[in-house]
N, CA, C and O atoms as CSV, one atom per row, in Angstrom:
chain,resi,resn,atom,element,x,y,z
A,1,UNK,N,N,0.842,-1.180,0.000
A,1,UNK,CA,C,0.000,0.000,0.000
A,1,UNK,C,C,0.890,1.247,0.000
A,1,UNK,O,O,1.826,1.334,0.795
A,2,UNK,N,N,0.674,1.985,-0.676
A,2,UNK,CA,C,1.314,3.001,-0.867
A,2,UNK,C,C,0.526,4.211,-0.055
A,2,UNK,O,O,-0.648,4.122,0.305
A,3,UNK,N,N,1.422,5.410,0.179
A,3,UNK,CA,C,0.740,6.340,0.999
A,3,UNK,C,C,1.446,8.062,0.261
A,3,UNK,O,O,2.548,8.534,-0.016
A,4,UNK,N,N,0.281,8.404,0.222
A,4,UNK,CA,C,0.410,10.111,-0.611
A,4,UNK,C,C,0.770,11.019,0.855
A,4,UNK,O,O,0.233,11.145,1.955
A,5,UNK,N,N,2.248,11.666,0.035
A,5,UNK,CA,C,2.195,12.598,1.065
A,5,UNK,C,C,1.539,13.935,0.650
A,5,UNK,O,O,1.443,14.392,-0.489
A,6,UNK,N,N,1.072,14.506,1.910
A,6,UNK,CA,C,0.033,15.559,2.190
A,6,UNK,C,C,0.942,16.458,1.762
A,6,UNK,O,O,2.171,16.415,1.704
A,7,UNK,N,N,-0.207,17.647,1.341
A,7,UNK,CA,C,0.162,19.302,0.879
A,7,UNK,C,C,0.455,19.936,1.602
A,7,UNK,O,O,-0.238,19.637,2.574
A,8,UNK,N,N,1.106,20.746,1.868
A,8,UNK,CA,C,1.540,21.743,3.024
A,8,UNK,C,C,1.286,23.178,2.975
A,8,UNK,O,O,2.081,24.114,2.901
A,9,UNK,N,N,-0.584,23.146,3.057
A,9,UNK,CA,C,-1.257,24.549,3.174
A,9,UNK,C,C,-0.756,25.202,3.949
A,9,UNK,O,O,-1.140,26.316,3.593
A,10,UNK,N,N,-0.195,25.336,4.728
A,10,UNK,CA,C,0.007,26.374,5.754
A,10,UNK,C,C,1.184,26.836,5.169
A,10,UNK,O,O,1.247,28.065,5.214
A,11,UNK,N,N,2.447,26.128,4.466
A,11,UNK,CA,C,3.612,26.701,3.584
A,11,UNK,C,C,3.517,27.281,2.754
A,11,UNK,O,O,4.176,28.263,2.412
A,12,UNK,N,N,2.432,26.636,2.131
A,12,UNK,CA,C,2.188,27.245,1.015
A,12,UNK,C,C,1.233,28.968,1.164
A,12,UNK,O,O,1.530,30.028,0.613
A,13,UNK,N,N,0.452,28.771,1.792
A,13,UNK,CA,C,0.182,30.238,2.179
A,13,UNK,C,C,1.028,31.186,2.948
A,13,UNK,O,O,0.781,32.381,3.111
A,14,UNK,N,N,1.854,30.657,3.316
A,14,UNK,CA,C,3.093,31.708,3.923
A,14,UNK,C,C,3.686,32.294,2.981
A,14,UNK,O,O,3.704,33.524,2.933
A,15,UNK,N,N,4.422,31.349,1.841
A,15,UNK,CA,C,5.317,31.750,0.909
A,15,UNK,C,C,4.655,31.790,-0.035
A,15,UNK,O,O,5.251,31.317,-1.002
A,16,UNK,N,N,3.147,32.317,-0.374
A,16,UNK,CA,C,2.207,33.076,-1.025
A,16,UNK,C,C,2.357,34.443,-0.369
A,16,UNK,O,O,2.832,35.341,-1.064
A,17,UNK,N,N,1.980,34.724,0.983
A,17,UNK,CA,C,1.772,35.785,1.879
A,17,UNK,C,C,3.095,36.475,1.995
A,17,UNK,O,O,3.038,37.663,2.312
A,18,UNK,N,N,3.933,36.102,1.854
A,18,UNK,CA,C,5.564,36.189,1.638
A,18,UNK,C,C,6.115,36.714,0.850
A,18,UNK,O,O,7.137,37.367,1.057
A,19,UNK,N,N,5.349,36.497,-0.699
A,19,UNK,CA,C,5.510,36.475,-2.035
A,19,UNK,C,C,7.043,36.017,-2.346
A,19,UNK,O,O,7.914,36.616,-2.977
A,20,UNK,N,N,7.066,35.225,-1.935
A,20,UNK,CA,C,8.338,33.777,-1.986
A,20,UNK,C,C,7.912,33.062,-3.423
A,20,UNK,O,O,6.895,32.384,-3.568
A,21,UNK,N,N,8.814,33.323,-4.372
A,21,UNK,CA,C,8.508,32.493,-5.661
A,21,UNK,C,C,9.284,31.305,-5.576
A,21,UNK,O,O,8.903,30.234,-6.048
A,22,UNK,N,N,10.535,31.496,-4.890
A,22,UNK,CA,C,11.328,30.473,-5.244
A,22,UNK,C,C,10.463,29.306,-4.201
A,22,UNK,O,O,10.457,28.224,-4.787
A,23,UNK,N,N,9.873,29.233,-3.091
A,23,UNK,CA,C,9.451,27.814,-2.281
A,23,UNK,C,C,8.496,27.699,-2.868
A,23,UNK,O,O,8.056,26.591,-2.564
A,24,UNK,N,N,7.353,28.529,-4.097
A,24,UNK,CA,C,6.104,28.350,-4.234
A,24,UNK,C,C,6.584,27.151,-5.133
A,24,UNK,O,O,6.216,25.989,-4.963
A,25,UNK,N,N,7.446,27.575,-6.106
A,25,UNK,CA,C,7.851,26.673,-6.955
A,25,UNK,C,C,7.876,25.282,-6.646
A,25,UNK,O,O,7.388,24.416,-7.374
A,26,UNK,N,N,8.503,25.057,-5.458
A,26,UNK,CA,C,8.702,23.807,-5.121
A,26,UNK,C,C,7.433,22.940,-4.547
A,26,UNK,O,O,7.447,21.820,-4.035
A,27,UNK,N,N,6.372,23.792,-4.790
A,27,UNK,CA,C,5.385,22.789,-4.909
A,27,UNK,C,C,4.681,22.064,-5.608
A,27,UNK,O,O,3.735,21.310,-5.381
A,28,UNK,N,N,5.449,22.482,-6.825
A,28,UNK,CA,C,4.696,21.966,-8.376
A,28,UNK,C,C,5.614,21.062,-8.466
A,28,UNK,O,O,6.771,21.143,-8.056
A,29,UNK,N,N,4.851,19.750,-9.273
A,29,UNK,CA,C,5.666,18.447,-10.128
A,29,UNK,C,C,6.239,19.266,-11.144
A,29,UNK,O,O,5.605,20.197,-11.642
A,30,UNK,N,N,7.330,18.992,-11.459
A,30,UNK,CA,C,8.008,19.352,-12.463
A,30,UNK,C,C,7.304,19.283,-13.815
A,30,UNK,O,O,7.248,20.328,-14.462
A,31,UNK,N,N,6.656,17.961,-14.411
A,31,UNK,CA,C,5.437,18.464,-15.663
A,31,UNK,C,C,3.921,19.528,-14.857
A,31,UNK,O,O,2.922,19.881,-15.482
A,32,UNK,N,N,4.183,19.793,-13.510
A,32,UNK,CA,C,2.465,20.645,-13.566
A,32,UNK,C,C,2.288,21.060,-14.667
A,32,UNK,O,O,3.119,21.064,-15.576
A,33,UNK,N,N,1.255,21.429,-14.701
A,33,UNK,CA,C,0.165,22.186,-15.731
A,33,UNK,C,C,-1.069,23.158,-15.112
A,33,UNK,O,O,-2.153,22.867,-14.606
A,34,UNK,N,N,-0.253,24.740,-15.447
A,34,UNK,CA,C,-1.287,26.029,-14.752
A,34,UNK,C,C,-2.044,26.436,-15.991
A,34,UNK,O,O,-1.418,26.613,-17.036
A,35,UNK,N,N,-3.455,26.608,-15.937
A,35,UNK,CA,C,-4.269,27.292,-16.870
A,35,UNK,C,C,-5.186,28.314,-15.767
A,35,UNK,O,O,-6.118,28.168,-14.976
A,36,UNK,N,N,-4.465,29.213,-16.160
A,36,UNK,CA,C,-5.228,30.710,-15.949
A,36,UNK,C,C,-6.251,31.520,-16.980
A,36,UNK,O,O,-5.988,31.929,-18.110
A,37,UNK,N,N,-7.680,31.640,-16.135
A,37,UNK,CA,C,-8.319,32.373,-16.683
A,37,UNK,C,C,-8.557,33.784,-16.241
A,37,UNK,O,O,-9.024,34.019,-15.126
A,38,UNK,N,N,-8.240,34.743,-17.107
A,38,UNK,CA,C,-9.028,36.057,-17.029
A,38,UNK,C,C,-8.876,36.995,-17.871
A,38,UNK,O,O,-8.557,36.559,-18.977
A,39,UNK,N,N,-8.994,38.393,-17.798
A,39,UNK,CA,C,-9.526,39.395,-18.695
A,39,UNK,C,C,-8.941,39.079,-19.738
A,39,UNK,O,O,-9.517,39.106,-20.826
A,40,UNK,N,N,-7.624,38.704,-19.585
A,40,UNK,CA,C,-6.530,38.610,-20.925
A,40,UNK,C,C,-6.431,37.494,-21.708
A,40,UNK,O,O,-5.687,37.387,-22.683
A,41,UNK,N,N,-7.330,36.494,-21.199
A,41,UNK,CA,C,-7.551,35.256,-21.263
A,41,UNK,C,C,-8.681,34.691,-20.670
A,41,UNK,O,O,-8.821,34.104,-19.597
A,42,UNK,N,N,-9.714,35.068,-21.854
A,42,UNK,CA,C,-10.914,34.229,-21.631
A,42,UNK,C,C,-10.874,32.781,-22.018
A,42,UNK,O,O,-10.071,32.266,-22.796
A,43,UNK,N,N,-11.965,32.128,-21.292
A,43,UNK,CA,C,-12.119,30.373,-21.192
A,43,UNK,C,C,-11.803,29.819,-22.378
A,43,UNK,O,O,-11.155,28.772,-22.355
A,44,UNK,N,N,-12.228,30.456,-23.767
A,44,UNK,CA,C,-11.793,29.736,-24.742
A,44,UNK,C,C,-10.785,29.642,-25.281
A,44,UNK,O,O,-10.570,28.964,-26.286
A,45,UNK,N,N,-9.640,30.639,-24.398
A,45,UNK,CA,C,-7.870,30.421,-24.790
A,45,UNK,C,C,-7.273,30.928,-23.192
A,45,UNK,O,O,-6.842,32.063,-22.986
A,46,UNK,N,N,-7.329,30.130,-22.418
A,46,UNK,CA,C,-6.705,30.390,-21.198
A,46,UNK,C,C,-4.983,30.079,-21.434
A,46,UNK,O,O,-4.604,29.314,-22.321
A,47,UNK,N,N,-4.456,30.472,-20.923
A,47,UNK,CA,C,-2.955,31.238,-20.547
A,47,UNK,C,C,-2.614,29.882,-19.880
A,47,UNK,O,O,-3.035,29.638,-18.749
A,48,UNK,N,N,-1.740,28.865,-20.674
A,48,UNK,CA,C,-0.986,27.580,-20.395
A,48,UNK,C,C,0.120,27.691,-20.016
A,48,UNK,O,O,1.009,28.119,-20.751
A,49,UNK,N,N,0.371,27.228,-18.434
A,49,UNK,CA,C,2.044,26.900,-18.661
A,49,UNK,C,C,2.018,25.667,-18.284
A,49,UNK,O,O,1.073,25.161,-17.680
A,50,UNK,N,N,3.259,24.972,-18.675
A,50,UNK,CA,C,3.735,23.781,-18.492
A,50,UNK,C,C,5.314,23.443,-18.197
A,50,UNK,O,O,6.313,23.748,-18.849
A,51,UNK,N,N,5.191,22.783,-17.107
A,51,UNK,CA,C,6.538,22.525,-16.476
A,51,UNK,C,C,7.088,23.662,-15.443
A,51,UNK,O,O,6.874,24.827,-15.780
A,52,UNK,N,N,7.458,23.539,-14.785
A,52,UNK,CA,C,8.639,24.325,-14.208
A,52,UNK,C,C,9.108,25.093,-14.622
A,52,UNK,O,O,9.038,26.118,-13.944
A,53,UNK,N,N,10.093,25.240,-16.291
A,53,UNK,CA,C,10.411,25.957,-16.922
A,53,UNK,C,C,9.355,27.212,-17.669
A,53,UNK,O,O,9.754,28.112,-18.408
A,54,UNK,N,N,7.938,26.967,-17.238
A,54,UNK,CA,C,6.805,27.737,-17.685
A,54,UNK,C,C,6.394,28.746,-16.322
A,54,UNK,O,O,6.105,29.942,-16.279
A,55,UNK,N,N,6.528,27.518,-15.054
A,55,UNK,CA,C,5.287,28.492,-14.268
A,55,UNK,C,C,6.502,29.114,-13.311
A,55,UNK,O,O,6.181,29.827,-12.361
A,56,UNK,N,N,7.723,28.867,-13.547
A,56,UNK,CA,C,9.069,29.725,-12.579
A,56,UNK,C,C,8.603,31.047,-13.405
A,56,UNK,O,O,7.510,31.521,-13.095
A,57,UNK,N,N,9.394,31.704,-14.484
A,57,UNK,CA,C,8.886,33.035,-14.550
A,57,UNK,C,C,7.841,33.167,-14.530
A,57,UNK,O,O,7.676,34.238,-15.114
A,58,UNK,N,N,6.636,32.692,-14.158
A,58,UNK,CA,C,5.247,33.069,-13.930
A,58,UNK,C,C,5.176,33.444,-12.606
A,58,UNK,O,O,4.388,34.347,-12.326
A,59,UNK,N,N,5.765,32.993,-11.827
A,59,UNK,CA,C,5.748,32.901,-9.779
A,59,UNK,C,C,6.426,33.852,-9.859
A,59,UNK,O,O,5.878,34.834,-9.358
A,60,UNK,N,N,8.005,34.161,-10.520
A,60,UNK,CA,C,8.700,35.617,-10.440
A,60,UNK,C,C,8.285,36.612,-10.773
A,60,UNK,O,O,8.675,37.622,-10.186
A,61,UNK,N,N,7.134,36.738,-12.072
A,61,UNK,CA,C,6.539,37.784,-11.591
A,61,UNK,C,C,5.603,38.111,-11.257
A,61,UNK,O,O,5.341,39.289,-11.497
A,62,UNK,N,N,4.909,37.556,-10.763
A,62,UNK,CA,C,3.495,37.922,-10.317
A,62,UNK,C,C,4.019,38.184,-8.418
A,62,UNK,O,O,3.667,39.106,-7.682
A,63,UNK,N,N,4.740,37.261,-8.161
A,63,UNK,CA,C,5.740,37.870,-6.495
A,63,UNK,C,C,6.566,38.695,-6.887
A,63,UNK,O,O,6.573,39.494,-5.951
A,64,UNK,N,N,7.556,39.209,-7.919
A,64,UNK,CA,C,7.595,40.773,-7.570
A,64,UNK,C,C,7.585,41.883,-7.322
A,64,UNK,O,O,8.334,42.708,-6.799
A,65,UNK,N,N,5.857,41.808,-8.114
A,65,UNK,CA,C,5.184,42.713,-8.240
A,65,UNK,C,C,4.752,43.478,-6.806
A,65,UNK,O,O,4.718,42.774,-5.797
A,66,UNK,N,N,4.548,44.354,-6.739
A,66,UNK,CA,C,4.587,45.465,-5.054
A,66,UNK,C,C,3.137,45.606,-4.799
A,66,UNK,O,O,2.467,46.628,-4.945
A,67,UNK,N,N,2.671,44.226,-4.322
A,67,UNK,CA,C,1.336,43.791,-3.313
A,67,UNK,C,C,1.278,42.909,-2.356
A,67,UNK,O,O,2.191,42.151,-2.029
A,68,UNK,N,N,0.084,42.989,-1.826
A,68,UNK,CA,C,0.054,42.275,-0.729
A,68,UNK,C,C,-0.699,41.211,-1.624
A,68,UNK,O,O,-1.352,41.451,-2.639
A,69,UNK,N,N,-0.430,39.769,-0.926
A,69,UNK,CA,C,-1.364,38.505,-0.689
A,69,UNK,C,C,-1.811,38.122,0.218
A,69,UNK,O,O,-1.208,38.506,1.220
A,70,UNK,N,N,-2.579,37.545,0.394
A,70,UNK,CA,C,-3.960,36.884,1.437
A,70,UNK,C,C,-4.534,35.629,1.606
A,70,UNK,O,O,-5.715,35.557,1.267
A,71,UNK,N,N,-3.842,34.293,2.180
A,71,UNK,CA,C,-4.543,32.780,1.337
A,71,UNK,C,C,-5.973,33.324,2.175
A,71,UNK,O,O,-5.719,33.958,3.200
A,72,UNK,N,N,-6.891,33.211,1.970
A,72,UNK,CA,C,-8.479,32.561,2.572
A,72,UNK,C,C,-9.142,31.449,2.186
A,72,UNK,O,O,-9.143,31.131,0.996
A,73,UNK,N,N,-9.626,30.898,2.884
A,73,UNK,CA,C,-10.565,29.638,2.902
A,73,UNK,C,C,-10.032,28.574,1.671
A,73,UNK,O,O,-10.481,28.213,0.583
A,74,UNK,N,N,-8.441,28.200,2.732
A,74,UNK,CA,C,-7.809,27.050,1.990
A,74,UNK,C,C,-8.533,25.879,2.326
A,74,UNK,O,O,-8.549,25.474,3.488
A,75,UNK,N,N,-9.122,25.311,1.429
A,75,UNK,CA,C,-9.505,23.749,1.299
A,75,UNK,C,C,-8.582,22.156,1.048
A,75,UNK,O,O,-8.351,21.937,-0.142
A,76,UNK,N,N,-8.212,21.390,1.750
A,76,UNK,CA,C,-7.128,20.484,1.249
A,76,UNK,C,C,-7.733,19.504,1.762
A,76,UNK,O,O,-8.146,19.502,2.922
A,77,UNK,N,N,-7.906,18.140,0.592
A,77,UNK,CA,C,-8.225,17.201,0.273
A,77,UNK,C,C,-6.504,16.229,0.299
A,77,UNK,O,O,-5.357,16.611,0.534
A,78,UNK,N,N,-7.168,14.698,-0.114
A,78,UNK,CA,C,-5.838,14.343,-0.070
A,78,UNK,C,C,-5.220,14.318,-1.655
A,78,UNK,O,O,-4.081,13.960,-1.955
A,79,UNK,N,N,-6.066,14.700,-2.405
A,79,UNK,CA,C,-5.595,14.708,-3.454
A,79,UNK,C,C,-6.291,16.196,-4.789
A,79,UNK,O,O,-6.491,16.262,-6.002
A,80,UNK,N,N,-6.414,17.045,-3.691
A,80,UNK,CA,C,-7.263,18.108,-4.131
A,80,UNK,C,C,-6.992,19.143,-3.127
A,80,UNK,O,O,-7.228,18.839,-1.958
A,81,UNK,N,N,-6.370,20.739,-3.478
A,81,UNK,CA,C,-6.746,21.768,-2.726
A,81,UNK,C,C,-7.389,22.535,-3.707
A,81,UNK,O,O,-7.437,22.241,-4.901
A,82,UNK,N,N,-8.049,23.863,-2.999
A,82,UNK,CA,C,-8.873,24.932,-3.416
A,82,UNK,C,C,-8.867,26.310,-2.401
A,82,UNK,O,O,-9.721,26.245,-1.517
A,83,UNK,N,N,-8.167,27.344,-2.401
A,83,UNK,CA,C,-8.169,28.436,-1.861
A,83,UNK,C,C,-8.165,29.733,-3.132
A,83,UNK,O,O,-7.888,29.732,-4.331
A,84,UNK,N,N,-8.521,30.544,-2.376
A,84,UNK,CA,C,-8.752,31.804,-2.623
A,84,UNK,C,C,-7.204,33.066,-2.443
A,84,UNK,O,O,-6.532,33.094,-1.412
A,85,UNK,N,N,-6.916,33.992,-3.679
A,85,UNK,CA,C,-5.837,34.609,-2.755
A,85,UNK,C,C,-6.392,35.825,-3.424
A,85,UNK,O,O,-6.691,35.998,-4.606
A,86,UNK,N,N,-6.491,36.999,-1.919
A,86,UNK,CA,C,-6.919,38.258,-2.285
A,86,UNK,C,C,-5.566,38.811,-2.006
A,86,UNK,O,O,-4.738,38.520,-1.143
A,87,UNK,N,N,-5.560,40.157,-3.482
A,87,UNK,CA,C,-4.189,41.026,-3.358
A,87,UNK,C,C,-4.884,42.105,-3.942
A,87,UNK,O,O,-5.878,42.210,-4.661
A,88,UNK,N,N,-3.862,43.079,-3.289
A,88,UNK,CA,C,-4.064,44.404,-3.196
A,88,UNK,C,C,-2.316,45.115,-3.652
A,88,UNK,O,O,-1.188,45.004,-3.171
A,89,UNK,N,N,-2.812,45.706,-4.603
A,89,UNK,CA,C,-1.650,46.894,-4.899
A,89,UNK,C,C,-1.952,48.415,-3.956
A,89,UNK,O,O,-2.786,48.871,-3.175
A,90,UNK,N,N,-0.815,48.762,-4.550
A,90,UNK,CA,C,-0.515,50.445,-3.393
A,90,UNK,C,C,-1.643,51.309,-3.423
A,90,UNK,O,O,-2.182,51.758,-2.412
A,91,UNK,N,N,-2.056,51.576,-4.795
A,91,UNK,CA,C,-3.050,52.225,-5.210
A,91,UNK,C,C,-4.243,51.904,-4.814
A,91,UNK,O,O,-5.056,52.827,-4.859
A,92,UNK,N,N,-4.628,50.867,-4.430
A,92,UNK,CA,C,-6.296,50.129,-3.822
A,92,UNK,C,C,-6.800,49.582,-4.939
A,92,UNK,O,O,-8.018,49.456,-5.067
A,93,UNK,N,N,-5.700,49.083,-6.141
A,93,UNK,CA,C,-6.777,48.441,-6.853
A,93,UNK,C,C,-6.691,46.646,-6.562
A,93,UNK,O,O,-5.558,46.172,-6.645
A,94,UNK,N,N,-7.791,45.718,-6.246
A,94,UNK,CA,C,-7.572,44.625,-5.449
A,94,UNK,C,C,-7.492,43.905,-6.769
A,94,UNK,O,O,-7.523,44.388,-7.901
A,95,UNK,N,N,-7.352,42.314,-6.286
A,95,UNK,CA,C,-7.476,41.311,-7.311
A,95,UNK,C,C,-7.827,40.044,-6.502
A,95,UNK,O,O,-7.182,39.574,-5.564
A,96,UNK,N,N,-8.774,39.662,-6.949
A,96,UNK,CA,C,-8.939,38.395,-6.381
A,96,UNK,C,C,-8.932,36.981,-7.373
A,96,UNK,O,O,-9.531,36.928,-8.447
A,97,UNK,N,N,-8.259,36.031,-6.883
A,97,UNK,CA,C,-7.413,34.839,-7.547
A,97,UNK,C,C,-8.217,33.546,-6.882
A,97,UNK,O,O,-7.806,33.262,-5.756
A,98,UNK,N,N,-9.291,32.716,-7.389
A,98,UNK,CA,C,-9.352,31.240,-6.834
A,98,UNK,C,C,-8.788,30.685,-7.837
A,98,UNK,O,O,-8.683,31.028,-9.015
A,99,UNK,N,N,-8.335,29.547,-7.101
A,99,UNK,CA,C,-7.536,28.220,-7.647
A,99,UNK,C,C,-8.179,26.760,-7.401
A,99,UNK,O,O,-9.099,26.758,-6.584
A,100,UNK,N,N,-7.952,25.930,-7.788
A,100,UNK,CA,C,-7.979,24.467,-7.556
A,100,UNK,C,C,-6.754,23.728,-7.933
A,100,UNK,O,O,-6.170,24.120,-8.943
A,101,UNK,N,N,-6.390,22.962,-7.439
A,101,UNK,CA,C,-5.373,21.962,-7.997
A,101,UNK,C,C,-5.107,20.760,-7.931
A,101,UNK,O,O,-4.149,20.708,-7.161
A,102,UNK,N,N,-5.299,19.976,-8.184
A,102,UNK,CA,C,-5.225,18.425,-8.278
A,102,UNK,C,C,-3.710,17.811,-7.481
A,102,UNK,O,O,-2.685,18.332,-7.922
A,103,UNK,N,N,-3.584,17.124,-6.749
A,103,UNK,CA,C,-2.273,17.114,-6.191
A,103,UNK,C,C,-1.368,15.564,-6.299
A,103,UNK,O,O,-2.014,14.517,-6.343
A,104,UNK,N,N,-0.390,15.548,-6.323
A,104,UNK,CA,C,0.208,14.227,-6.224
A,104,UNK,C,C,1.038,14.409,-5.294
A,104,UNK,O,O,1.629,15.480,-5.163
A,105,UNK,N,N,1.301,12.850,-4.085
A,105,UNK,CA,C,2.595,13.227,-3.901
A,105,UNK,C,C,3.026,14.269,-2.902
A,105,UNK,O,O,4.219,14.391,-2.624
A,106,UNK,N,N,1.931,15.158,-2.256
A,106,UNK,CA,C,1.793,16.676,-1.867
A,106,UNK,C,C,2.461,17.841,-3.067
A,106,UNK,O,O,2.924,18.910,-2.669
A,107,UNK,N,N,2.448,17.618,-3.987
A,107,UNK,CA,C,2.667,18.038,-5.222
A,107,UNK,C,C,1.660,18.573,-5.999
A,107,UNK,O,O,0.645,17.899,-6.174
A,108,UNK,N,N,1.797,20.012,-6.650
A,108,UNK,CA,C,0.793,20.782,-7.290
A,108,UNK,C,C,0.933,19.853,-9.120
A,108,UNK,O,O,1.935,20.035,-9.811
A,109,UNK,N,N,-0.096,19.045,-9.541
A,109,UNK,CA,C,-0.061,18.262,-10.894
A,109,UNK,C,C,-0.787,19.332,-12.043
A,109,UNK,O,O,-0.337,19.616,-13.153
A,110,UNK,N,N,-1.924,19.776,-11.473
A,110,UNK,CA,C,-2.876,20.398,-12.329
A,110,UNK,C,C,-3.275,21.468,-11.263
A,110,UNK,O,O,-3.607,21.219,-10.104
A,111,UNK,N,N,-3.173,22.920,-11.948
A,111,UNK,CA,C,-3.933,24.154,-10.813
A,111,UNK,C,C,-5.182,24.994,-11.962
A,111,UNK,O,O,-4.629,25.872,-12.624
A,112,UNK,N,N,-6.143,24.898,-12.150
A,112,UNK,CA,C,-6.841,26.008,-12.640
A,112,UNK,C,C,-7.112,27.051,-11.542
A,112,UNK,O,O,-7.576,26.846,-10.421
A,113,UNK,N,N,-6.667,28.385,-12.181
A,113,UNK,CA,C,-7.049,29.686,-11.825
A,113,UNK,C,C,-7.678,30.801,-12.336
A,113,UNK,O,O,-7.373,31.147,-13.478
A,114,UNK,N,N,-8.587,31.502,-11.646
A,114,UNK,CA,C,-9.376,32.251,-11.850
A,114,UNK,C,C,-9.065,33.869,-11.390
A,114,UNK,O,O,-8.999,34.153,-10.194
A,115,UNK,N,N,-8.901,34.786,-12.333
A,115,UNK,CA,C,-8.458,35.737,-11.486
A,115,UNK,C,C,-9.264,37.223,-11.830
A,115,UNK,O,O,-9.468,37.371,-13.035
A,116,UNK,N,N,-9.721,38.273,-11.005
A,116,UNK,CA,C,-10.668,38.897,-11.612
A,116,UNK,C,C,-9.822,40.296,-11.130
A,116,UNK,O,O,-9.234,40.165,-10.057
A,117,UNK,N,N,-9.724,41.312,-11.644
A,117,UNK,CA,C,-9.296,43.115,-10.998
A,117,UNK,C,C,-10.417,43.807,-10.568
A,117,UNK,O,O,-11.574,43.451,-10.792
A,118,UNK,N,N,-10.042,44.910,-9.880
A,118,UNK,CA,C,-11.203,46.391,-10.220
A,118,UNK,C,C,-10.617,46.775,-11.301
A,118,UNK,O,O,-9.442,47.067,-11.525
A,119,UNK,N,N,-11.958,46.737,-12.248
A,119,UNK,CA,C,-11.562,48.064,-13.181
A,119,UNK,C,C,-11.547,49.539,-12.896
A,119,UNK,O,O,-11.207,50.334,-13.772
């Protein structure tokens, strides 16, 4: 019998809250697969990355960028999380981000995200 190791929500929302790209990274399988939807990318061509080599500059910049993050109402399954991350830039314009992700391993395999601004 084999046994899945668990996700580590509470790390993972730190070094979200942190805006730590380099540990976020290390929660993805090396093939993950992120499909992001929003303004710039509606459902019928969402914004693919794949691998490591896709979603590293994706984590660098979206954590460089000069805001705050927020995990709320992290959900973790043993093979499934789902949280929410609210951010806010200097100016007050917010963004709010849900996710899901399919997990292996305690490993991010598959994440769809949803992400909406103030206009």
């Amino acid at each position: 019998m084999t046994t899945q190791l668990a996700f580590d929500a509470t790390a993972f929302g730190r070094a979200t809250e942190e805006r730590d790209a380099g540990t976020l990274l290390g929660f993805y399988a090396d093939d993950a697969e992120v499909r992001i939807v929003d303004r710039n990318h509606p459902p019928r061509s969402p914004q693919v990355l794949t691998g490591v080599s896709e979603i590293r500059p994706w984590l660098e910049d979206v954590y460089s960028r000069d805001m705050t993050h927020k995990v709320v109402n992290p959900v973790v399954g043993t093979d499934r999380v789902a949280m929410t991350n609210e951010c806010r830039y200097p100016d007050g314009m917010n963004v709010v981000c849900a996710c899901t992700a399919d997990l292996h391993d305690g490993l991010i395999t598959k994440q769809s995200i949803v992400q909406v601004w103030d206009e």
